[in-house]
Chimera marker file (.cmm) of the C-alpha trace (Angstrom):
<marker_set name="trace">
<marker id="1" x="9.873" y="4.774" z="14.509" r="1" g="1" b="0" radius="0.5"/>
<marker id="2" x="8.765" y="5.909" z="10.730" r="1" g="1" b="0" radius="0.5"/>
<marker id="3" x="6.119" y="7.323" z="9.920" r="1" g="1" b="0" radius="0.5"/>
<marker id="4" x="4.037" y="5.693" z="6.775" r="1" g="1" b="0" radius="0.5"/>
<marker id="5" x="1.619" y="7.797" z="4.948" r="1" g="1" b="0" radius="0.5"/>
<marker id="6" x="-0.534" y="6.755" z="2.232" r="1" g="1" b="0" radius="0.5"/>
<marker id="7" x="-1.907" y="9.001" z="-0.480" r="1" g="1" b="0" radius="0.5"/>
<marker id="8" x="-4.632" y="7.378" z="-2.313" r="1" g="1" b="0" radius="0.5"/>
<marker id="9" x="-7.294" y="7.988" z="-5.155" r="1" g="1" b="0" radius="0.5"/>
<marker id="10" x="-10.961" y="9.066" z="-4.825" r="1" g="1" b="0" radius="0.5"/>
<marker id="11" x="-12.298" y="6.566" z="-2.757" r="1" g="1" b="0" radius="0.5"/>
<marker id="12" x="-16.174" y="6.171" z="-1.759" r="1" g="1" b="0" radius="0.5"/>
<marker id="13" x="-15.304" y="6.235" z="2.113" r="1" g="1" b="0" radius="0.5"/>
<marker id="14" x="-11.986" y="6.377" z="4.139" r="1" g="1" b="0" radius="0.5"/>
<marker id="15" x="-11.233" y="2.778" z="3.680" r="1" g="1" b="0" radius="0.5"/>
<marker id="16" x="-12.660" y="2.056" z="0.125" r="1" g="1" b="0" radius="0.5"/>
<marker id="17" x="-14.098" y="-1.042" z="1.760" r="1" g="1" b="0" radius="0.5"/>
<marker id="18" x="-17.698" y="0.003" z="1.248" r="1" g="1" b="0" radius="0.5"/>
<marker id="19" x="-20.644" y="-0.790" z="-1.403" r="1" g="1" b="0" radius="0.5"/>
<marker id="20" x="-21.588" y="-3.767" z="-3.199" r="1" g="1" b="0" radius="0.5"/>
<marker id="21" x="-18.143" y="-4.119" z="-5.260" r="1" g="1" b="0" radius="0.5"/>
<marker id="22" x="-15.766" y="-4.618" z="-2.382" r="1" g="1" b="0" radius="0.5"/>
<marker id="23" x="-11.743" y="-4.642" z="-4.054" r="1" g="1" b="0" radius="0.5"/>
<marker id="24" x="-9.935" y="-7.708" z="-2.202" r="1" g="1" b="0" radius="0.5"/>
<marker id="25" x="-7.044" y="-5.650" z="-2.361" r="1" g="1" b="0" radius="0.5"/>
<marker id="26" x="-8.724" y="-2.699" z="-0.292" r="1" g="1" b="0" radius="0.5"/>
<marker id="27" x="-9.524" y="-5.246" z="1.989" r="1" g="1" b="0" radius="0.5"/>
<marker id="28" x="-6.140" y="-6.971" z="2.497" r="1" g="1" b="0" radius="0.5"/>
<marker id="29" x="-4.785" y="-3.496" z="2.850" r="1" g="1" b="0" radius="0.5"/>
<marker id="30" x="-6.858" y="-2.229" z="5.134" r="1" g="1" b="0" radius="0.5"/>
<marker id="31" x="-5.744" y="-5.136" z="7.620" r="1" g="1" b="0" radius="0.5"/>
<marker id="32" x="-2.415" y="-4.884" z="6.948" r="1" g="1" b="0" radius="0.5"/>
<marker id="33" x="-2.168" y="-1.264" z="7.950" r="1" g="1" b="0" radius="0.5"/>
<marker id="34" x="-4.382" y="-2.129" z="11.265" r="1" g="1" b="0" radius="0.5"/>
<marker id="35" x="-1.614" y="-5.073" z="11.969" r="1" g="1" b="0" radius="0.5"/>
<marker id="36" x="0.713" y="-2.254" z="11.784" r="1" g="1" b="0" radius="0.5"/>
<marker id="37" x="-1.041" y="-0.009" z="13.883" r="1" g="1" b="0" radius="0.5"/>
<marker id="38" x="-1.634" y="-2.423" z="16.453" r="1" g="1" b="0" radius="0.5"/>
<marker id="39" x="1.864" y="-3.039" z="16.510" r="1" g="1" b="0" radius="0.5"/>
<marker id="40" x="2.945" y="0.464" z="17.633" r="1" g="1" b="0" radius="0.5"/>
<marker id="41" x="3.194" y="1.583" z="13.523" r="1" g="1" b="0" radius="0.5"/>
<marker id="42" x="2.607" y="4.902" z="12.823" r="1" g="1" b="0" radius="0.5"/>
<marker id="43" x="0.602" y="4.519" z="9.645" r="1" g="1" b="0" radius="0.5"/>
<marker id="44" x="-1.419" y="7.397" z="8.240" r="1" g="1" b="0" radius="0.5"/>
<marker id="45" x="-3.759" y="7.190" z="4.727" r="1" g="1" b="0" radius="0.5"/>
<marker id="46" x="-5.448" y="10.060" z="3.718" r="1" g="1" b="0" radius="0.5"/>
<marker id="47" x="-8.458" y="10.058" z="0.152" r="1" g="1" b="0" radius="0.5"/>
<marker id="48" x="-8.481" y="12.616" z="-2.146" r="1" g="1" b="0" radius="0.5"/>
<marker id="49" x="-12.016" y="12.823" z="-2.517" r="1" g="1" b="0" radius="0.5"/>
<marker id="50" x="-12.004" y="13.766" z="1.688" r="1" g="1" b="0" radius="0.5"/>
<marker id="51" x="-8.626" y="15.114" z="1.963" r="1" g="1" b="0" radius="0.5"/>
<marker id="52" x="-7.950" y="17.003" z="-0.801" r="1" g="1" b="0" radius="0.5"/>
<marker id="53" x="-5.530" y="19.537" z="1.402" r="1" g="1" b="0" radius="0.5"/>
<marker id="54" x="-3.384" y="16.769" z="3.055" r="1" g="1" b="0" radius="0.5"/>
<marker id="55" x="-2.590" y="16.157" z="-0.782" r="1" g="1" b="0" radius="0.5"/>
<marker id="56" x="-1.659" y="20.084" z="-1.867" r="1" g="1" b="0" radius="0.5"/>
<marker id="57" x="0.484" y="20.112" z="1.760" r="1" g="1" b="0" radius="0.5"/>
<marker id="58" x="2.511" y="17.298" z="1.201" r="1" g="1" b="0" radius="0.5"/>
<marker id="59" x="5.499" y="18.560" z="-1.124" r="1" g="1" b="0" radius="0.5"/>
<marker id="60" x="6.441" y="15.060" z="-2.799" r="1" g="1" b="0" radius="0.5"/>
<marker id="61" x="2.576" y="13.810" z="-3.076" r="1" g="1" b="0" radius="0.5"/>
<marker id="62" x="1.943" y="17.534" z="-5.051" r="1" g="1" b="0" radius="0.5"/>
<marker id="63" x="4.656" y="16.989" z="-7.285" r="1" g="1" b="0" radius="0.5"/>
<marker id="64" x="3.845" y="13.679" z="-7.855" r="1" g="1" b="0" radius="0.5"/>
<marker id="65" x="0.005" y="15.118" z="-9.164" r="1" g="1" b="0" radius="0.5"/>
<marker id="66" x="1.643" y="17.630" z="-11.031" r="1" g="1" b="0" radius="0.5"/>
<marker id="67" x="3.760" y="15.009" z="-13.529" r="1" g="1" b="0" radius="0.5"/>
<marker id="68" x="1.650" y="11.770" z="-13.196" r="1" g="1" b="0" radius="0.5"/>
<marker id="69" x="-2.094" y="13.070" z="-12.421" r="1" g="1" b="0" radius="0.5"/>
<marker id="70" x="-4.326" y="11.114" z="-9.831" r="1" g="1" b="0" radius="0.5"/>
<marker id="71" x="-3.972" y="8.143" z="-12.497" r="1" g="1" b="0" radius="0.5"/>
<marker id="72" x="-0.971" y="7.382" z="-10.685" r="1" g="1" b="0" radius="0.5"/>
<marker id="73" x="-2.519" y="6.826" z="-7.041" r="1" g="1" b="0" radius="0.5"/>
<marker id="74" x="-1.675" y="5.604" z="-4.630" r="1" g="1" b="0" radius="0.5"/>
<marker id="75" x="1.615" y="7.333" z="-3.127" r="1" g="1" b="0" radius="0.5"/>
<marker id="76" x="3.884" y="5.852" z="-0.311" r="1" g="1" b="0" radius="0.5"/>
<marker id="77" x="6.062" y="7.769" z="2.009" r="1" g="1" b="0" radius="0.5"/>
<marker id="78" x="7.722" y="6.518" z="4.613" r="1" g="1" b="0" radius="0.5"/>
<marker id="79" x="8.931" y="10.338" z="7.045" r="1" g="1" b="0" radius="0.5"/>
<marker id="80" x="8.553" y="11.759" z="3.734" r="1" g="1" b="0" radius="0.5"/>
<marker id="81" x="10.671" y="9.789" z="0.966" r="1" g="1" b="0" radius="0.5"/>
<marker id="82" x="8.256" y="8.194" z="-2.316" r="1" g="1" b="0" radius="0.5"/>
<marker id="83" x="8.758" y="4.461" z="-1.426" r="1" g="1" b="0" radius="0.5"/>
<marker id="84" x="6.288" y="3.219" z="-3.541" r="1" g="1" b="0" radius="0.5"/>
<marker id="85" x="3.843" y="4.294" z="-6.353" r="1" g="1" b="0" radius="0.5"/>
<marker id="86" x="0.374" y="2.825" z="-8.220" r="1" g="1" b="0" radius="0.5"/>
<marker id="87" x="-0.416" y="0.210" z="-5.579" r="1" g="1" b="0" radius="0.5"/>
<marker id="88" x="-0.307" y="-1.377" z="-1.917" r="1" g="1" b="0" radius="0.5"/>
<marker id="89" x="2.447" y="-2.285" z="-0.399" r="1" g="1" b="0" radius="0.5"/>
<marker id="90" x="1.912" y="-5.682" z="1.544" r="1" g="1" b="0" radius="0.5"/>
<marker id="91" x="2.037" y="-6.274" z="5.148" r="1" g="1" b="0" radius="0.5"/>
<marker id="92" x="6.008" y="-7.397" z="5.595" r="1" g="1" b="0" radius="0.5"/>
<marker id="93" x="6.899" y="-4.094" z="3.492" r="1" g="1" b="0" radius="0.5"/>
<marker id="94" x="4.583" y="-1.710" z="5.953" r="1" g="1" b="0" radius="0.5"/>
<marker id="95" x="6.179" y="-3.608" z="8.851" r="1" g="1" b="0" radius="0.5"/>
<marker id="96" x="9.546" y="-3.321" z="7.471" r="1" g="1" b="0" radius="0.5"/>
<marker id="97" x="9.105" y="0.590" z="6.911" r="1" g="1" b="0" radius="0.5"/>
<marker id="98" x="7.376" y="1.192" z="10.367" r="1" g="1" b="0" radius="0.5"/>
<marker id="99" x="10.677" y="-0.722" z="11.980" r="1" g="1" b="0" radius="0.5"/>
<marker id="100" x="8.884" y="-3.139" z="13.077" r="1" g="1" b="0" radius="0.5"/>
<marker id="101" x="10.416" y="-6.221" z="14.609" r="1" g="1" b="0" radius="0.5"/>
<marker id="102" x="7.671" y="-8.823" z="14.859" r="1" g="1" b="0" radius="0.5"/>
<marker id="103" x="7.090" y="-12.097" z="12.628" r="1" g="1" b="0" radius="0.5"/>
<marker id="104" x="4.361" y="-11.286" z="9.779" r="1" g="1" b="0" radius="0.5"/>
<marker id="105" x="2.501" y="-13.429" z="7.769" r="1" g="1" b="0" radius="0.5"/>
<marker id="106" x="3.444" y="-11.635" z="4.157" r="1" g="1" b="0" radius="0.5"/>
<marker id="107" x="-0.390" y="-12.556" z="2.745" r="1" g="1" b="0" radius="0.5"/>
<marker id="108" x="-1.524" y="-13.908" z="-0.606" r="1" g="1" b="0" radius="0.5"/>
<marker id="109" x="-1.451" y="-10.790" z="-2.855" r="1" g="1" b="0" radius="0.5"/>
<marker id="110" x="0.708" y="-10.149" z="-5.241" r="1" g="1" b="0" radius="0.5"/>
<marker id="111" x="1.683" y="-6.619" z="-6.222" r="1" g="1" b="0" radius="0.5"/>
<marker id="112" x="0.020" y="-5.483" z="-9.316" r="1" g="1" b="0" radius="0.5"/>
<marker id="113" x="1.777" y="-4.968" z="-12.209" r="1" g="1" b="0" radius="0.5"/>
<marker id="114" x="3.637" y="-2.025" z="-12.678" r="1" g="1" b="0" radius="0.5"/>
<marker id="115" x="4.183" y="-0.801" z="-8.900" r="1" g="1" b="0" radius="0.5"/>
<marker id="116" x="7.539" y="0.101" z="-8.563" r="1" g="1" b="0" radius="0.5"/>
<marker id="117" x="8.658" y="-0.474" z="-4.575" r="1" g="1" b="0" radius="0.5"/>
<marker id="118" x="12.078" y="0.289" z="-3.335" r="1" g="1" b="0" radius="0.5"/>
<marker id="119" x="13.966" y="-1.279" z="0.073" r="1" g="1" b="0" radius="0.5"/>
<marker id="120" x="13.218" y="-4.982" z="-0.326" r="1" g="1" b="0" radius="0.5"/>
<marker id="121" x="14.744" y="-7.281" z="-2.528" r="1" g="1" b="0" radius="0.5"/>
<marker id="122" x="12.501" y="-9.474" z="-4.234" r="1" g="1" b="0" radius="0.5"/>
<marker id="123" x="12.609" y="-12.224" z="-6.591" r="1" g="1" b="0" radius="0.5"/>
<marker id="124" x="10.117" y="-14.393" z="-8.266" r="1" g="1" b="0" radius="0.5"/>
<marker id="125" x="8.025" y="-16.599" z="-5.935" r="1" g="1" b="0" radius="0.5"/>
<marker id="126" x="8.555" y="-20.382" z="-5.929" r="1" g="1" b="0" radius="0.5"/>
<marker id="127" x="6.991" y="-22.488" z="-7.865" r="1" g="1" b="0" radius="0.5"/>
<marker id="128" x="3.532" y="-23.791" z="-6.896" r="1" g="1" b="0" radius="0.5"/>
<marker id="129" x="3.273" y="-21.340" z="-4.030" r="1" g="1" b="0" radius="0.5"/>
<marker id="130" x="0.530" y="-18.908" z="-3.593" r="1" g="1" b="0" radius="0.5"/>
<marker id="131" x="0.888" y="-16.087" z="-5.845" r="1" g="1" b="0" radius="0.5"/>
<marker id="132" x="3.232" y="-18.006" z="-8.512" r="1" g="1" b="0" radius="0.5"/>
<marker id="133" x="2.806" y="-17.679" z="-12.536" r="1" g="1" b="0" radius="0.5"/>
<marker id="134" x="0.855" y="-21.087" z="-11.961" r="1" g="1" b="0" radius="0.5"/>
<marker id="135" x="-2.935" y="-20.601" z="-11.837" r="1" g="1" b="0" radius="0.5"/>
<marker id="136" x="-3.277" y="-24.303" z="-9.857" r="1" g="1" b="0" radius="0.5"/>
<marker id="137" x="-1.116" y="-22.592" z="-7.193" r="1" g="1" b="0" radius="0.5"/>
<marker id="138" x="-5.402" y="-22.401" z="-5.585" r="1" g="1" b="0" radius="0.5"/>
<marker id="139" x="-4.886" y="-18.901" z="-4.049" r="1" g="1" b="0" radius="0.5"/>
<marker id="140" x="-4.316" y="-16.495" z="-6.905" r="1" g="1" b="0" radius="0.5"/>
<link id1="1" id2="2" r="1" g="1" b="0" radius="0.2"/>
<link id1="2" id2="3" r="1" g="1" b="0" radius="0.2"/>
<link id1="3" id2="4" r="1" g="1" b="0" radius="0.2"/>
<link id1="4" id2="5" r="1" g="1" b="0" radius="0.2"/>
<link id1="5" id2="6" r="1" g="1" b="0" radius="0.2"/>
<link id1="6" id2="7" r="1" g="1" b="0" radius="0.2"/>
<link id1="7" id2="8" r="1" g="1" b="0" radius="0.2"/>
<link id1="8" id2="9" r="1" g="1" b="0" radius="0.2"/>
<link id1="9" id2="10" r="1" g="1" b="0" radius="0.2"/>
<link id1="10" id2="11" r="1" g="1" b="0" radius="0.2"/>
<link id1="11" id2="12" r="1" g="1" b="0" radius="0.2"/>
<link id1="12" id2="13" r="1" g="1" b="0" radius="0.2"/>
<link id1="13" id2="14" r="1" g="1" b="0" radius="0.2"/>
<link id1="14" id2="15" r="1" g="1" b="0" radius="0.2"/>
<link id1="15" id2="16" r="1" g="1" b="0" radius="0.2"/>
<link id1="16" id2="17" r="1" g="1" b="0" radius="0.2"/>
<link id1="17" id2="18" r="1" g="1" b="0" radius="0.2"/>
<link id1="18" id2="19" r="1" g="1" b="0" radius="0.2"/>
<link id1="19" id2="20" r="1" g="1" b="0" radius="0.2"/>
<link id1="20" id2="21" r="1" g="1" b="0" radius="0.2"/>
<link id1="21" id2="22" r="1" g="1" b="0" radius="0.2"/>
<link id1="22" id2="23" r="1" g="1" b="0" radius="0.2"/>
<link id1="23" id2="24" r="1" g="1" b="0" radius="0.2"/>
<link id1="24" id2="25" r="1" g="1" b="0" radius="0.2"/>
<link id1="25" id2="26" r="1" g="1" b="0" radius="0.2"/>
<link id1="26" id2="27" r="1" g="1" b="0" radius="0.2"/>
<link id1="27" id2="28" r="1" g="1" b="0" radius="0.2"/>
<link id1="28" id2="29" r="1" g="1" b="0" radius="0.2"/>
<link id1="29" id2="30" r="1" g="1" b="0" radius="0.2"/>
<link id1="30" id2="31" r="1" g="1" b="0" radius="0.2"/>
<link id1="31" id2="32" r="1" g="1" b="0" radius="0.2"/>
<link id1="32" id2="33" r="1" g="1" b="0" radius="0.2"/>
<link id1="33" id2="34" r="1" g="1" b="0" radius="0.2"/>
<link id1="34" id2="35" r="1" g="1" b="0" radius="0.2"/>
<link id1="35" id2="36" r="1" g="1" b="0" radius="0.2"/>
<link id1="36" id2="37" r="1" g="1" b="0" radius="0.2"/>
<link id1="37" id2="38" r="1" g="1" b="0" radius="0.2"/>
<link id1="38" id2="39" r="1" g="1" b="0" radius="0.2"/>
<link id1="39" id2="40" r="1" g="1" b="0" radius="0.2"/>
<link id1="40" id2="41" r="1" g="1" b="0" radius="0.2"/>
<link id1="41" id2="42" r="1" g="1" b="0" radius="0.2"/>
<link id1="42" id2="43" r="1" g="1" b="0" radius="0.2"/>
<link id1="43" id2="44" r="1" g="1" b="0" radius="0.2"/>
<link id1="44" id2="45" r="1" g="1" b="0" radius="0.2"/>
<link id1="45" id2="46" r="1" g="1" b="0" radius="0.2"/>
<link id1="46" id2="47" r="1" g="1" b="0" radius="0.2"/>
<link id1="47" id2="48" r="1" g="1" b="0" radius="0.2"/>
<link id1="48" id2="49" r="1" g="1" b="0" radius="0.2"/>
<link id1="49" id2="50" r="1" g="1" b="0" radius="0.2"/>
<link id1="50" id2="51" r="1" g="1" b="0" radius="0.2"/>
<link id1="51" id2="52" r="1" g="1" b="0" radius="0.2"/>
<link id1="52" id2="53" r="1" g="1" b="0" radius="0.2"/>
<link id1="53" id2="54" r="1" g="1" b="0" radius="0.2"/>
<link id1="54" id2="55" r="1" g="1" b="0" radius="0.2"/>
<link id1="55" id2="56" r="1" g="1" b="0" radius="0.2"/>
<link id1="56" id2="57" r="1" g="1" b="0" radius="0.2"/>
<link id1="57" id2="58" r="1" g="1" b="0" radius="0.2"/>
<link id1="58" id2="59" r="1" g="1" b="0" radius="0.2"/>
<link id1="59" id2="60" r="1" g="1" b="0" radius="0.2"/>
<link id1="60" id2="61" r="1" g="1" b="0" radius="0.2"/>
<link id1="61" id2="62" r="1" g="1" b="0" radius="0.2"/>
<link id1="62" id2="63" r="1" g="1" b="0" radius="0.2"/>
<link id1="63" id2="64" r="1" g="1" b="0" radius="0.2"/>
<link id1="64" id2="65" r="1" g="1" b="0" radius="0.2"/>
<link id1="65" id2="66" r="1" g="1" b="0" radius="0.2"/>
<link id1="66" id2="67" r="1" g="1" b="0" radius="0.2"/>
<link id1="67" id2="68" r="1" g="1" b="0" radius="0.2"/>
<link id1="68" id2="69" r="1" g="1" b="0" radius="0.2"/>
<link id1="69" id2="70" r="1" g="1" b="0" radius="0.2"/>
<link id1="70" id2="71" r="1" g="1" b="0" radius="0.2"/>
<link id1="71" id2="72" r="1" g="1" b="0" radius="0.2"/>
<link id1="72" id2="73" r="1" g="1" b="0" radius="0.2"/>
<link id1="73" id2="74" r="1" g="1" b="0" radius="0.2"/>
<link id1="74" id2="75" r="1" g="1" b="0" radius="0.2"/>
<link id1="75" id2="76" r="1" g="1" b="0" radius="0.2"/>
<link id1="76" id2="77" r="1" g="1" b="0" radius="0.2"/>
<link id1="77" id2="78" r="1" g="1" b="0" radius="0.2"/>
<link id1="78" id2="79" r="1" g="1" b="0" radius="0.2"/>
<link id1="79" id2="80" r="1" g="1" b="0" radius="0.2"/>
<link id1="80" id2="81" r="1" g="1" b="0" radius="0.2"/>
<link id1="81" id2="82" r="1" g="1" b="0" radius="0.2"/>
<link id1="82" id2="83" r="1" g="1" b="0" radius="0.2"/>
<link id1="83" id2="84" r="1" g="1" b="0" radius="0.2"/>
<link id1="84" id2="85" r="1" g="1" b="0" radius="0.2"/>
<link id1="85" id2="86" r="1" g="1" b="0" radius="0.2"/>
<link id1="86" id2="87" r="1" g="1" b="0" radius="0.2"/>
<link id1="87" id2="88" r="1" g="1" b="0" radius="0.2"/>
<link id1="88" id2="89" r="1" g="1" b="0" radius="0.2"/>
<link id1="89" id2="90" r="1" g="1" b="0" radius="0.2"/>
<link id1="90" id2="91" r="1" g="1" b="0" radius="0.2"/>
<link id1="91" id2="92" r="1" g="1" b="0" radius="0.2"/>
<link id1="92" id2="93" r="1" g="1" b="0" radius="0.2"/>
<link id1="93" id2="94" r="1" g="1" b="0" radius="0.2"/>
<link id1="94" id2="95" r="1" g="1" b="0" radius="0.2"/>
<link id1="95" id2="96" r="1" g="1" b="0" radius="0.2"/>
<link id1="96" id2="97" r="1" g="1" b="0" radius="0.2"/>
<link id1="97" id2="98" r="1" g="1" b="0" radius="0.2"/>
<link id1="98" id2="99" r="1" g="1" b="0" radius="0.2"/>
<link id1="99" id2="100" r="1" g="1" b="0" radius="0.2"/>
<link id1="100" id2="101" r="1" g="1" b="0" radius="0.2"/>
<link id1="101" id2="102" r="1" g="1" b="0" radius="0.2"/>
<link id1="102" id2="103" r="1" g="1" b="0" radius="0.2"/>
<link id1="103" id2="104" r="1" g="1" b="0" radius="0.2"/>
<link id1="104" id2="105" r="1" g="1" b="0" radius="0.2"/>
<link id1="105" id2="106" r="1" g="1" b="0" radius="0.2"/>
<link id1="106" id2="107" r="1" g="1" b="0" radius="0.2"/>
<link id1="107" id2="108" r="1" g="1" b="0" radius="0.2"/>
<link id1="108" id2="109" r="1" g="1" b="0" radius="0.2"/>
<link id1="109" id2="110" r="1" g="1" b="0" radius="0.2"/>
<link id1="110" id2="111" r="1" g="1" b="0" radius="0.2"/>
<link id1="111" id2="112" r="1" g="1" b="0" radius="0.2"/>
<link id1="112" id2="113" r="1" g="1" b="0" radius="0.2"/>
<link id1="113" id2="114" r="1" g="1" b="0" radius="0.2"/>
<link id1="114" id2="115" r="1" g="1" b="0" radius="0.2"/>
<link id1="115" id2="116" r="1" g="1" b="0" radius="0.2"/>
<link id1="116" id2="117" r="1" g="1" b="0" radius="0.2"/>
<link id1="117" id2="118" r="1" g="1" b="0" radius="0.2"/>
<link id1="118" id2="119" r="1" g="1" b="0" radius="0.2"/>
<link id1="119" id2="120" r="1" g="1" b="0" radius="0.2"/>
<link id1="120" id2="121" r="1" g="1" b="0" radius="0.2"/>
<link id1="121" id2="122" r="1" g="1" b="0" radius="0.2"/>
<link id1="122" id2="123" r="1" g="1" b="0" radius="0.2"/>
<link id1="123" id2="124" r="1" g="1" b="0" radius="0.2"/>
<link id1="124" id2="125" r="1" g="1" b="0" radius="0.2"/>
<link id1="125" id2="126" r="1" g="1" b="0" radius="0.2"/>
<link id1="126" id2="127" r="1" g="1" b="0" radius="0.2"/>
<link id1="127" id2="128" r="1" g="1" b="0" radius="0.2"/>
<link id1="128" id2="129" r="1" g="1" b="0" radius="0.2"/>
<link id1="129" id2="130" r="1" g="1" b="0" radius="0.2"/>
<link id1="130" id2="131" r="1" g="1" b="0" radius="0.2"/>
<link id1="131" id2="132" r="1" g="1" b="0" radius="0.2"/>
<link id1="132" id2="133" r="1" g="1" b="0" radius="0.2"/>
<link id1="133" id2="134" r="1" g="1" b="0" radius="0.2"/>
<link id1="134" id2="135" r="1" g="1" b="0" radius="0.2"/>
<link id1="135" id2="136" r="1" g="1" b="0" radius="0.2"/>
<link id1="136" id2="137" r="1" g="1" b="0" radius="0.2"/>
<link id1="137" id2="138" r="1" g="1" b="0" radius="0.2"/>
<link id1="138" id2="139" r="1" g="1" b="0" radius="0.2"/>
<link id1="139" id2="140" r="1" g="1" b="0" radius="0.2"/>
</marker_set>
């Protein structure tokens, strides 16, 4: 099985689900890497504001710093290979990279703009589904 880690900005705790000003997509991600887990994933995240040296040991995630700066946050490596940068990945893509074999429910958030992910093929979501281009879709 793969191991995921997770290399993401300053946060105010571990989770970044904390405070008044709770980010949806915090939340969302934070449950998809506990499906994972509870799945038998090996899924790891680590803050820079409370693990500063997991960032300065990890070869690819100190390179990364070096070119892009923390702007660039969060990092994804699946046993050490940049899968993803400057977002989440959803739930189907953490099972996917954990090699996990179990039906997931792929959520109702969209990758933000600009997040580059590699190993999936993806193509524009139908029409008047959740997450479409059309704001009537209800969920987005």
């Amino acid at each position: 099985m793969a191991t995921i880690e997770v290399f993401e900005p300053a946060l105010c705790c571990a989770t970044g689900v904390c405070g008044q000003d709770v980010d949806q997509k915090l939340v969302t991600f934070s449950a998809d890497l506990d499906f994972v887990r509870s799945q038998g994933g090996d899924a790891r995240r680590y803050n820079l504001a409370s693990e500063p040296l997991a960032f300065a040991e990890t070869a690819a995630v100190k390179a990364f710093l070096q070119v892009v700066g923390s702007t660039g946050l969060p990092v994804v490596l699946v046993d050490g290979v940049t899968v993803m940068t400057g977002g989440y990945p959803e739930r189907a893509q953490l099972a996917k990279w954990a090699g996990l074999d179990v039906p997931v429910h792929t959520g109702a958030v969209p990758a933000p703009a600009g997040v580059r992910m590699l190993g999936l093929s993806e193509g524009p979501p139908a029409s008047g589904t959740c997450c479409s281009s059309s704001e009537t879709a209800g969920c987005c």
